[in-house]
C-alpha positions as CSV (number, residue, x, y, z in Angstrom):
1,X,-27.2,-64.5,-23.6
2,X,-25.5,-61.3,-22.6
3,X,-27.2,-59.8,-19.7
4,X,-27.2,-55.6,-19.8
5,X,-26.5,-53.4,-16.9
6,X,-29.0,-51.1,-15.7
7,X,-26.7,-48.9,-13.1
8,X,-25.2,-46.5,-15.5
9,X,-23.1,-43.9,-14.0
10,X,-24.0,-40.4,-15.3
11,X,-21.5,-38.4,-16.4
12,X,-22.8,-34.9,-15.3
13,X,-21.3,-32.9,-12.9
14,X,-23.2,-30.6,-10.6
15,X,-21.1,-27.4,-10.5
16,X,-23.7,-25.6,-8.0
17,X,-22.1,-26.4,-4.9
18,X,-19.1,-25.4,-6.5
19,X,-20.4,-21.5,-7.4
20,X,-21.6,-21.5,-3.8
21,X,-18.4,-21.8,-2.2
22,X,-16.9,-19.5,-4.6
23,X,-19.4,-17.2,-3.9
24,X,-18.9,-17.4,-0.3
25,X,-15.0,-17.2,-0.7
26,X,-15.6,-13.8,-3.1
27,X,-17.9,-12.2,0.0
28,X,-15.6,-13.0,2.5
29,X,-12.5,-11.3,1.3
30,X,-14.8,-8.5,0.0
31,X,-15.6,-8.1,3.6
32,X,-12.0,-8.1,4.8
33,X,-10.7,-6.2,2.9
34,X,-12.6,-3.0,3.7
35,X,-11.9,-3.8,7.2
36,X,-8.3,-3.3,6.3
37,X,-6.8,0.2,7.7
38,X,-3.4,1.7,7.2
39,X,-2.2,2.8,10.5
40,X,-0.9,6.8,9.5
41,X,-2.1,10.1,8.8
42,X,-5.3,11.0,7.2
43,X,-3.9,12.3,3.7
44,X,-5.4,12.5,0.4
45,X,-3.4,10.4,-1.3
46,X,-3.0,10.6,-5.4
47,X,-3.8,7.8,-7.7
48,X,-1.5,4.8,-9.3
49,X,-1.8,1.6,-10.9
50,X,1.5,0.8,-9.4
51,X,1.9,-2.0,-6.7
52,X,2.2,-1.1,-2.9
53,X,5.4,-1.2,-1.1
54,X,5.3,-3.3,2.4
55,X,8.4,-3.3,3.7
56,X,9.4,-1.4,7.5
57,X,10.6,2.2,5.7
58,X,11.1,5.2,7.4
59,X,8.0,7.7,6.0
60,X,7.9,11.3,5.7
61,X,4.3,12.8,5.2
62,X,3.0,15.9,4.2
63,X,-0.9,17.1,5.2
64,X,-2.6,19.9,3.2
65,X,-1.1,22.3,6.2
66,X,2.4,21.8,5.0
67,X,3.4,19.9,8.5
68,X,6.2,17.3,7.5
69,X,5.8,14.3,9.4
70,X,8.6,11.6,10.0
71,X,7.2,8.4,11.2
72,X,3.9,10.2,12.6
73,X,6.2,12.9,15.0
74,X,6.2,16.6,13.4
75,X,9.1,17.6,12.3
76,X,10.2,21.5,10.7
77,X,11.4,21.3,6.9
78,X,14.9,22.6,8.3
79,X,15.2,19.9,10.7
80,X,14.2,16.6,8.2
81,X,17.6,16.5,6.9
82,X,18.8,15.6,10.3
83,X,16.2,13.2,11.5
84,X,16.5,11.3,8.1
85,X,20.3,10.5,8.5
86,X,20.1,9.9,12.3
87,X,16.8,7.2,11.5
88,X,18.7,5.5,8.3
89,X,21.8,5.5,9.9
90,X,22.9,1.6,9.9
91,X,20.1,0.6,8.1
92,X,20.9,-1.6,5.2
93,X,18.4,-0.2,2.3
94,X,18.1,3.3,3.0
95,X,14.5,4.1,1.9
96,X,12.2,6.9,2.5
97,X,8.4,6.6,2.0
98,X,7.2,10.1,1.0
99,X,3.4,10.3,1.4
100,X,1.9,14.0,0.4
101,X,-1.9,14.9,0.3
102,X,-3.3,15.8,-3.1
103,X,-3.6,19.3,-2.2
104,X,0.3,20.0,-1.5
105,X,1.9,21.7,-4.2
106,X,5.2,19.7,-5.8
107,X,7.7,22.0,-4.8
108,X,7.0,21.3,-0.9
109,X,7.6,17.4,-2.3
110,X,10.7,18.0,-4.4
111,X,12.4,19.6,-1.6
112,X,12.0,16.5,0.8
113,X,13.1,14.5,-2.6
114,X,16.2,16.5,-2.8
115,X,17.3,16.1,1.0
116,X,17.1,12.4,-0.1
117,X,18.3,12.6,-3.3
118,X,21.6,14.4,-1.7
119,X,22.2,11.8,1.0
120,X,21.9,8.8,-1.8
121,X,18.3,7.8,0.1
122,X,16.2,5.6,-2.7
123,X,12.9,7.5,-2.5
124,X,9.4,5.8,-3.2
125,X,6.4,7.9,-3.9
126,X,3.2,6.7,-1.7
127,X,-0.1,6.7,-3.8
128,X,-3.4,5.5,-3.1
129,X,-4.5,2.4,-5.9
130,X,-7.5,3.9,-8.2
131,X,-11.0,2.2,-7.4
């Protein structure tokens, strides 16, 4: 006389508290990162679907006023050339972040890329990530 067991264990998995926590972890970095802020000038930046750079680079910025920028101090377009060789001077990778509003017109941008492009600088084009 075989004798049957009642205590069955059920095979059903209760993936509620599971969506919760994923839920929770989705909010939370929703949160942070719109507390996130870039530590620079307020520019207008154009769109890419390119990744960000975040390595320690020397950056030259340009607002909608056509003030250059290196490294937040102002600096006159005659003078960049200078203050470019005498900041990558020594450095191994000699890289220039060039960050110009929207508004600027290219020309004011090619001219800082050919100051770099005559002193063998590698030259990366800062862009704000479309929404």
């Amino acid at each position: 006389m075989a004798l049957k067991s009642r205590n069955k264990v059920s095979a059903v998995f209760s993936m509620s508290s599971m969506t919760d926590i994923v839920f929770l972890l989705l909010i939370f970095f929703m949160l942070t990162s719109t507390l996130v802020t870039t530590n620079a000038l307020d520019l207008v930046l154009p769109n890419s679907t390119a990744q960000t750079v975040k390595k320690q680079r020397v950056s030259v910025s340009i607002n909608e006023n056509l003030e250059y920028y290196i490294d937040k101090e102002q600096v006159e377009l005659k003078y960049i050339e200078a203050e470019l060789i005498e900041k990558l001077a020594g450095q191994e990778e000699q890289v220039v972040v060039l960050r110009v509003d929207k508004a600027v017109a290219i020309e004011h941008a090619v001219a800082v890329m050919d100051i770099a492009y005559r002193n063998k600088f590698k030259i990366v084009l800062a862009t704000q990530q479309k929404k």
